[in-house]
C-alpha positions as YAML, in Angstrom:
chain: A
units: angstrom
residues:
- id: 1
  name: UNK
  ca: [-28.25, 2.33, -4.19]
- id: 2
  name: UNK
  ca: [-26.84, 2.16, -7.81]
- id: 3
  name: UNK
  ca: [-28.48, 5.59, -8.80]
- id: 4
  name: UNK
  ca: [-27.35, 7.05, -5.74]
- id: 5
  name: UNK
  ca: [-23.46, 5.54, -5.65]
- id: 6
  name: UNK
  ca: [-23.12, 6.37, -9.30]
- id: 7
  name: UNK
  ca: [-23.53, 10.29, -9.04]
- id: 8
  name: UNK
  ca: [-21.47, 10.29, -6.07]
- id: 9
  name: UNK
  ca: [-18.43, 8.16, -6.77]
- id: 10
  name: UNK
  ca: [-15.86, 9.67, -8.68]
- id: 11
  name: UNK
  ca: [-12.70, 8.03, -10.52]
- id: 12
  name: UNK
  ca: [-9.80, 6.95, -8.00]
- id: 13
  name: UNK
  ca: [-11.80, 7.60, -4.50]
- id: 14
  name: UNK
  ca: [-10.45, 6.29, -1.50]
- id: 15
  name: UNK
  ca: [-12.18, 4.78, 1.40]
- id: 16
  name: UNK
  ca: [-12.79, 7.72, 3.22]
- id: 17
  name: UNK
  ca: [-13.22, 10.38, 0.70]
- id: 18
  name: UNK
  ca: [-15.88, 8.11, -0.58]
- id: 19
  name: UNK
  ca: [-17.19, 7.99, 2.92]
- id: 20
  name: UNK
  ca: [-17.38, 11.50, 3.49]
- id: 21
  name: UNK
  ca: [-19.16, 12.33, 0.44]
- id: 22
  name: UNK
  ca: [-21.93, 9.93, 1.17]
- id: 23
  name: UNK
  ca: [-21.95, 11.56, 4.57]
- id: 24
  name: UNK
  ca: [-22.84, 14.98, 3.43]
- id: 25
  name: UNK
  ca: [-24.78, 13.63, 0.60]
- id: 26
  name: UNK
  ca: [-27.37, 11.50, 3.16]
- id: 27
  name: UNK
  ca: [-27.76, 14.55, 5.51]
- id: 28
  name: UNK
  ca: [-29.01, 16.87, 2.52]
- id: 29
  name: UNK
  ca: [-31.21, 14.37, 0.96]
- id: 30
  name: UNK
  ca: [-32.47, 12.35, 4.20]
- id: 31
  name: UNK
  ca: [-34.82, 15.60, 5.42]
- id: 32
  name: UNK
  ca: [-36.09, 15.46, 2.31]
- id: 33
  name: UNK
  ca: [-37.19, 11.71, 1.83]
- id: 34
  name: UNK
  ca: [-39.88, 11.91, 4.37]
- id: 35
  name: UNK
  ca: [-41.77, 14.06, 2.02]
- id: 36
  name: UNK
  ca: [-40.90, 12.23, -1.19]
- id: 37
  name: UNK
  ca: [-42.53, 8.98, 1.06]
- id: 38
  name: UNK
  ca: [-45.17, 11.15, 1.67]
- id: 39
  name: UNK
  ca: [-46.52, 12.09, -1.61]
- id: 40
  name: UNK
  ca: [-45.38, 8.24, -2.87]
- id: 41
  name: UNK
  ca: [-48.50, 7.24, -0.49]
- id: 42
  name: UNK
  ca: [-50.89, 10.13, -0.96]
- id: 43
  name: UNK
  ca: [-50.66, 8.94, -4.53]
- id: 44
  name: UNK
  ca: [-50.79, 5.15, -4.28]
- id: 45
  name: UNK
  ca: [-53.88, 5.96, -1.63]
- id: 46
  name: UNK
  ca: [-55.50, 7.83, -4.14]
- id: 47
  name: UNK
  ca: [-55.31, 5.39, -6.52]
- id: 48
  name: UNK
  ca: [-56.45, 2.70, -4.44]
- id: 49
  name: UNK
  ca: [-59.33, 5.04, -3.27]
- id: 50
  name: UNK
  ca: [-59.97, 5.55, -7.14]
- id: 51
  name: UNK
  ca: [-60.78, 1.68, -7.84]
- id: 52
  name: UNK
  ca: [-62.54, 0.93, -4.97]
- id: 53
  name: UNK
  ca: [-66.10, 1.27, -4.05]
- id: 54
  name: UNK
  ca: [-68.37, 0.37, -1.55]
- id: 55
  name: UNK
  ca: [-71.34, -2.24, -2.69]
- id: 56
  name: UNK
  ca: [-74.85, -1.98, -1.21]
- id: 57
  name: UNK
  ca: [-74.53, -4.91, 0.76]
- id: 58
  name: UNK
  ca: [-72.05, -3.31, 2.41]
- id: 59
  name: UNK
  ca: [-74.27, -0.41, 3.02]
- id: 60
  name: UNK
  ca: [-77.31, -2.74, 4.51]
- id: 61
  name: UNK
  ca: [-74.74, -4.61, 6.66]
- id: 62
  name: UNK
  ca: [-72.60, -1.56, 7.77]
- id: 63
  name: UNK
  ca: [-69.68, -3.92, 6.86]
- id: 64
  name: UNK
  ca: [-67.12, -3.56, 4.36]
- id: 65
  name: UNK
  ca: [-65.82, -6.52, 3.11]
- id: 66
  name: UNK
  ca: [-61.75, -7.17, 1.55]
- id: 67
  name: UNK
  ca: [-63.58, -9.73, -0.88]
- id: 68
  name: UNK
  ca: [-65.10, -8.29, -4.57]
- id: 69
  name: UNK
  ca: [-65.57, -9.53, -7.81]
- id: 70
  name: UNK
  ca: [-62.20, -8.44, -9.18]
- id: 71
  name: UNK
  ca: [-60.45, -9.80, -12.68]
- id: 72
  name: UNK
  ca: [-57.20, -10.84, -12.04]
- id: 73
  name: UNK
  ca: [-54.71, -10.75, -14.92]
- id: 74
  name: UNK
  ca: [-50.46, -12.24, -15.16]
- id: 75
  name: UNK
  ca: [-48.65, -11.34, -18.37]
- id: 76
  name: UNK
  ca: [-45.30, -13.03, -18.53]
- id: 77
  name: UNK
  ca: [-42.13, -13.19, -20.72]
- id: 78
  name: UNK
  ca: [-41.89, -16.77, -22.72]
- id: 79
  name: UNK
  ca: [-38.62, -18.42, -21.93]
- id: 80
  name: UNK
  ca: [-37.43, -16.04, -19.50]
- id: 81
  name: UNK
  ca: [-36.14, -18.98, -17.07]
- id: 82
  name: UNK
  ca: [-34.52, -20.60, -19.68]
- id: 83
  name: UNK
  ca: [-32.62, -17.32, -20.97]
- id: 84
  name: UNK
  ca: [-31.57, -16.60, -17.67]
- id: 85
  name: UNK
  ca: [-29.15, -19.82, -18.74]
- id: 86
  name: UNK
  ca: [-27.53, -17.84, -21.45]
- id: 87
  name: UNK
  ca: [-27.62, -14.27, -21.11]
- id: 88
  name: UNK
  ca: [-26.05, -12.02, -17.89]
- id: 89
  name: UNK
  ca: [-28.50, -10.87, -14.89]
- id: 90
  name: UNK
  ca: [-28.00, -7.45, -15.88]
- id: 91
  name: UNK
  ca: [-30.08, -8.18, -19.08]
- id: 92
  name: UNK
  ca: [-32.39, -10.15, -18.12]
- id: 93
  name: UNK
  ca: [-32.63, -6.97, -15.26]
- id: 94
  name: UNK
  ca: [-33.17, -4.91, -17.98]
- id: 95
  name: UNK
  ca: [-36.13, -7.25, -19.88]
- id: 96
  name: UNK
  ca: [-38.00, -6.94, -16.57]
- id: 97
  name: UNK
  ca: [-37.58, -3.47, -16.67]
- id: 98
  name: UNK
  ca: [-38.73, -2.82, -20.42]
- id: 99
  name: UNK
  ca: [-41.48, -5.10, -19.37]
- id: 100
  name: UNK
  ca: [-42.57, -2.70, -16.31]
- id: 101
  name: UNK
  ca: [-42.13, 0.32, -18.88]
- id: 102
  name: UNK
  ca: [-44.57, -1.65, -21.59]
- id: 103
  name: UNK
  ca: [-47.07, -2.10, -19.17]
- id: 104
  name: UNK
  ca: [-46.63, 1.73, -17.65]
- id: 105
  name: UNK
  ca: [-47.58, 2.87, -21.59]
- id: 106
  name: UNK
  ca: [-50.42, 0.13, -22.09]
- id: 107
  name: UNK
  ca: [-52.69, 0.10, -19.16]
- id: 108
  name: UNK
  ca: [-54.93, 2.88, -18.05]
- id: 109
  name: UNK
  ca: [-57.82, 2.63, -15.74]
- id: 110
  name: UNK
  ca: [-59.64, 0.84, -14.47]
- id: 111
  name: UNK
  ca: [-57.20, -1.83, -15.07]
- id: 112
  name: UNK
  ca: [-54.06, -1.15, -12.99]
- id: 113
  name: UNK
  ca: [-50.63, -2.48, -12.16]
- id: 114
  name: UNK
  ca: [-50.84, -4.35, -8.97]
- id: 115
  name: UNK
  ca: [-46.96, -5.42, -8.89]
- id: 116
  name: UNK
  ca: [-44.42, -6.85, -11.52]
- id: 117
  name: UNK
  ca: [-42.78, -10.31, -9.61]
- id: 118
  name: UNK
  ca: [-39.50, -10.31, -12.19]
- id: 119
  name: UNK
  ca: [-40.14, -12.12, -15.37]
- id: 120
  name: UNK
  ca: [-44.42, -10.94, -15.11]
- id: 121
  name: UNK
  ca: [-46.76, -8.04, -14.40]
- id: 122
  name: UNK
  ca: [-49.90, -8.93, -12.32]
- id: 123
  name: UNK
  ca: [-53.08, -6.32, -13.16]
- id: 124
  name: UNK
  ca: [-56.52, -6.19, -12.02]
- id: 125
  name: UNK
  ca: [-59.38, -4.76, -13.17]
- id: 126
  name: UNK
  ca: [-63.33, -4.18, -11.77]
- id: 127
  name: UNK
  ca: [-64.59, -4.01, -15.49]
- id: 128
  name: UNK
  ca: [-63.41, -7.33, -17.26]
- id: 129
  name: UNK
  ca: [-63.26, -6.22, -21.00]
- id: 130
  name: UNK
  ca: [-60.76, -3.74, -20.34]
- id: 131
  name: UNK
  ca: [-58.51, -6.14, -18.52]
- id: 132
  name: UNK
  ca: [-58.93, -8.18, -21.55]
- id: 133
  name: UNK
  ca: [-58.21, -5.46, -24.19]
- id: 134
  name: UNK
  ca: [-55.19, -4.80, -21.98]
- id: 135
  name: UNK
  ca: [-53.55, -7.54, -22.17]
- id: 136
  name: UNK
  ca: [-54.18, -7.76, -25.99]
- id: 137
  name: UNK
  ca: [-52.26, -4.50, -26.56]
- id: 138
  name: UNK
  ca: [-49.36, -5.54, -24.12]
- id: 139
  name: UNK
  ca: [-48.84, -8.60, -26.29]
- id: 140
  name: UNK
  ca: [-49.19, -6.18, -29.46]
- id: 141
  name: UNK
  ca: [-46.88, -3.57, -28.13]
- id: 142
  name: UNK
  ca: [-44.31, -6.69, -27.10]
- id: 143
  name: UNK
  ca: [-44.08, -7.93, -30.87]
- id: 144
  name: UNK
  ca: [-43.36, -4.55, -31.53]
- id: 145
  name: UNK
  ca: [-40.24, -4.26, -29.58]
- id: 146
  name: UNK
  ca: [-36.63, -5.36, -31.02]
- id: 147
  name: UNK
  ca: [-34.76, -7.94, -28.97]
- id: 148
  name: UNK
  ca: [-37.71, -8.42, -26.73]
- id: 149
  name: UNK
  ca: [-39.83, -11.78, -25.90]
- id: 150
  name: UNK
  ca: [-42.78, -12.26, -26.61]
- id: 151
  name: UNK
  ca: [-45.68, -12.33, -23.85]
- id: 152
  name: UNK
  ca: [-48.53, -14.39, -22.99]
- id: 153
  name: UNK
  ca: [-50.98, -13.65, -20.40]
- id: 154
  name: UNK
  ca: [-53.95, -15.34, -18.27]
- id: 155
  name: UNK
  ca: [-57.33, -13.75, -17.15]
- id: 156
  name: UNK
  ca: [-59.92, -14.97, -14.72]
- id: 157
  name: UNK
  ca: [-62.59, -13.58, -12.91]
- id: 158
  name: UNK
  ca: [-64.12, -14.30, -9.57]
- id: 159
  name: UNK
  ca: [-63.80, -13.48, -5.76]
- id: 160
  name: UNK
  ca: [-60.45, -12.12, -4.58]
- id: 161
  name: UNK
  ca: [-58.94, -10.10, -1.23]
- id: 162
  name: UNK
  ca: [-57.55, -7.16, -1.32]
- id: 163
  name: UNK
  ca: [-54.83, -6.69, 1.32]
- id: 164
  name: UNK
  ca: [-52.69, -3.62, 1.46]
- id: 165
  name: UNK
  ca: [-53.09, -3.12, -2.19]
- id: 166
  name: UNK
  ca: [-52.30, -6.84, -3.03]
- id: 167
  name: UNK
  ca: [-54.81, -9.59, -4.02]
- id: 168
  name: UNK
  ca: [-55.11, -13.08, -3.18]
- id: 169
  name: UNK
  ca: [-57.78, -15.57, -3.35]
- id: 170
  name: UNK
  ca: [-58.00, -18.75, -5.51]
- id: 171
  name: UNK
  ca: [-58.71, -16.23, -9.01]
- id: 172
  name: UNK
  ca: [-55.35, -14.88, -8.92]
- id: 173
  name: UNK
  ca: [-53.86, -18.16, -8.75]
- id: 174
  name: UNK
  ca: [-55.88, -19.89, -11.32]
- id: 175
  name: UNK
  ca: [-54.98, -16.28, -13.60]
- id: 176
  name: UNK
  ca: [-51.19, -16.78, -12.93]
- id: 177
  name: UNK
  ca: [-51.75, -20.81, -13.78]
- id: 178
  name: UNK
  ca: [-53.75, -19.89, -16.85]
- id: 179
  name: UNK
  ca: [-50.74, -17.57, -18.05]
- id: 180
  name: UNK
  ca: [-48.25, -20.47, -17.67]
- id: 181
  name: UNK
  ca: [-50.54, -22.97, -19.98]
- id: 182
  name: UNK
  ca: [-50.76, -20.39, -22.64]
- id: 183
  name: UNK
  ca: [-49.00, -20.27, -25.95]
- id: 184
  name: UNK
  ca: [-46.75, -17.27, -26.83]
- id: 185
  name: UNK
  ca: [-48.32, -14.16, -28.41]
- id: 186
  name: UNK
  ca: [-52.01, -15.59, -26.38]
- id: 187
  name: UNK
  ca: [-53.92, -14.68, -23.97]
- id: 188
  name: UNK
  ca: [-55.85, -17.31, -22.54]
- id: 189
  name: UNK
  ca: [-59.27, -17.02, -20.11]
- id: 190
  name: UNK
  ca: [-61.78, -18.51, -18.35]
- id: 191
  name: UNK
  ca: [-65.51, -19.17, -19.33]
- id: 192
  name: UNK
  ca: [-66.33, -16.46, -16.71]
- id: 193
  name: UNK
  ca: [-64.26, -14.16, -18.12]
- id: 194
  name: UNK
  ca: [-65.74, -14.77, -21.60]
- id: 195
  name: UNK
  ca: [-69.42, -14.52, -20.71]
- id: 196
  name: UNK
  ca: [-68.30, -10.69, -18.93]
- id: 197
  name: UNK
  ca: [-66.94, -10.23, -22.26]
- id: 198
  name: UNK
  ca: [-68.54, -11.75, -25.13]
- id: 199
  name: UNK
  ca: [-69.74, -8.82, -27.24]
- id: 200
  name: UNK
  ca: [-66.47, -6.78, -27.48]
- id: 201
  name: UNK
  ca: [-64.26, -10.01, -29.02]
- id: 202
  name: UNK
  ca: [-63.65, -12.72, -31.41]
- id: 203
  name: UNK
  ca: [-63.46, -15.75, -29.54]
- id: 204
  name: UNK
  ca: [-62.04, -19.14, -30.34]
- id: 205
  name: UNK
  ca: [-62.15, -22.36, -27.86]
- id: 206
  name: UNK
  ca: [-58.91, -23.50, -26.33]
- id: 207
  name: UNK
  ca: [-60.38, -26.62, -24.74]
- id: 208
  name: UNK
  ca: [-59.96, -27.74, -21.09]
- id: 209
  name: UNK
  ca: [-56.81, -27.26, -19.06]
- id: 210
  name: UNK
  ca: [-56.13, -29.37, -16.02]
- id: 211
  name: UNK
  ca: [-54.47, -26.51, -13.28]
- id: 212
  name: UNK
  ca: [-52.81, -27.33, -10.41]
- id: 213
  name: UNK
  ca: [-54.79, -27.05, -7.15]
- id: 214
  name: UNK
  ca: [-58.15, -27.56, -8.93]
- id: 215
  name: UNK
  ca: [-60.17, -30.49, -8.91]
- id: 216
  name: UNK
  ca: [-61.29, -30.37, -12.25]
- id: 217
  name: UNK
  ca: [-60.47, -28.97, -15.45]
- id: 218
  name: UNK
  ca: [-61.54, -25.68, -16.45]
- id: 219
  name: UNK
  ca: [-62.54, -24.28, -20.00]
- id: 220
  name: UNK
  ca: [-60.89, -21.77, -21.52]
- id: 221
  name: UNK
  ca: [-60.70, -19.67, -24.54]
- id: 222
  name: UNK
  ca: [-58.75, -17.42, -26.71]
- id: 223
  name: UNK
  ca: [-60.14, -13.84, -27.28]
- id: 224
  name: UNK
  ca: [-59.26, -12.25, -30.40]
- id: 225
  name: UNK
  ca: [-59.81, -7.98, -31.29]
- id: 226
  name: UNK
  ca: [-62.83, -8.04, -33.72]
- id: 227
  name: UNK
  ca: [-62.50, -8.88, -36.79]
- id: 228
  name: UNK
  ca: [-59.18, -9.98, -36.55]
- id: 229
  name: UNK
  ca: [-57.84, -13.59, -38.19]
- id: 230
  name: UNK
  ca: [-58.01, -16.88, -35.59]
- id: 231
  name: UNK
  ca: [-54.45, -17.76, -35.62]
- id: 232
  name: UNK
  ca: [-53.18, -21.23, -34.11]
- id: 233
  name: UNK
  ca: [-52.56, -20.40, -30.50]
- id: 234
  name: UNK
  ca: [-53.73, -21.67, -27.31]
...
């Protein structure tokens, strides 16, 4: 609407002028969208298609299941509700959008972008290490940006559905829980996660976090990029 209305609109339009222009300006562009939809899909399909596969269980059975082994990752902005009290919508519009364009430059397959829900950017990932390493270099390329939060993020690993390109499933909920326990600048995981991923990382206990929805607590830990310095975060 805004990128649309603002190359129309001129200075001092009335009503109807303005009317008119959108007029002639929808019926050139509206035989056009069907195709721009069009190639939107071919390409998420593709993409989808790309990180999929199909297991041989799913071979013996002749069933394909929506359920896989999938790690699930949140990276959020620290203190985004709370800057939301001082600062207009339009910037915190425009954090959330230099957080979309962050993640757009970090992560590369097989970890993708699932969806960003305002102040965080959900990714999965069939190979856990690189969802790992990914959301290291988010929080890197974060502390590299002026004026900009930092991040944290959460990572687990388990059995999650894949509907219409989203996931669900009790890992992406203890992933987005994880991501509100951690500290900034961390990312914080779950034992599962670690054992998938032991050899490429430092890692450093965070001790057990009590999550909501879970019975009991779960252990977690801090992964670090070899060879790097522990530093107090959790």
């Amino acid at each position: 609407r805004v990128l649309f209305a603002q190359a129309i609109i001129k200075p001092g339009d009335s009503e109807v002028e303005l009317a008119k222009r959108l007029a002639e300006t929808a019926g050139e562009l509206m035989p056009l969208s069907s195709r721009m939809l069009d190639h939107v899909f071919l390409l998420h399909m593709r993409q989808l298609l790309r990180n999929d596969y199909i297991s041989l269980a799913e071979r013996t059975s002749g069933k394909v299941s929506d359920t896989a082994e999938t790690t699930v990752a949140f990276a959020d902005l620290v203190g985004f509700t709370e800057l939301g009290e001082t600062v207009g919508v339009e910037e915190l519009s425009g954090l959330a959008g230099r957080l979309a364009r962050l993640a757009g430059g970090v992560v590369k397959p097989p970890v993708q972008v699932v969806k960003q829900i305002g102040d965080a950017v959900m990714l999965v990932s069939p190979e856990v290490p690189d969802a790992v390493e990914t959301c290291l270099a988010l929080i890197e390329r974060a502390e590299g940006e002026d004026d900009f939060p930092p991040l944290r993020a959460g990572v687990a690993f388990g059995p999650a559905v894949n509907r219409w390109g989203d996931w669900f499933g009790s890992t992406v909920n203890v992933a987005s829980r994880l991501t509100a326990r951690a500290r900034p600048g961390a990312v914080l995981v779950t034992e599962p996660v670690r054992a998938a991923a032991e050899d490429r990382f430092d890692w450093s206990a965070a001790g057990e976090k009590k999550l909501k929805g879970l019975q009991k607590p779960i252990k977690t830990f801090r992964p670090r990029p070899r060879g790097s310095k522990e530093e107090q975060k959790g």
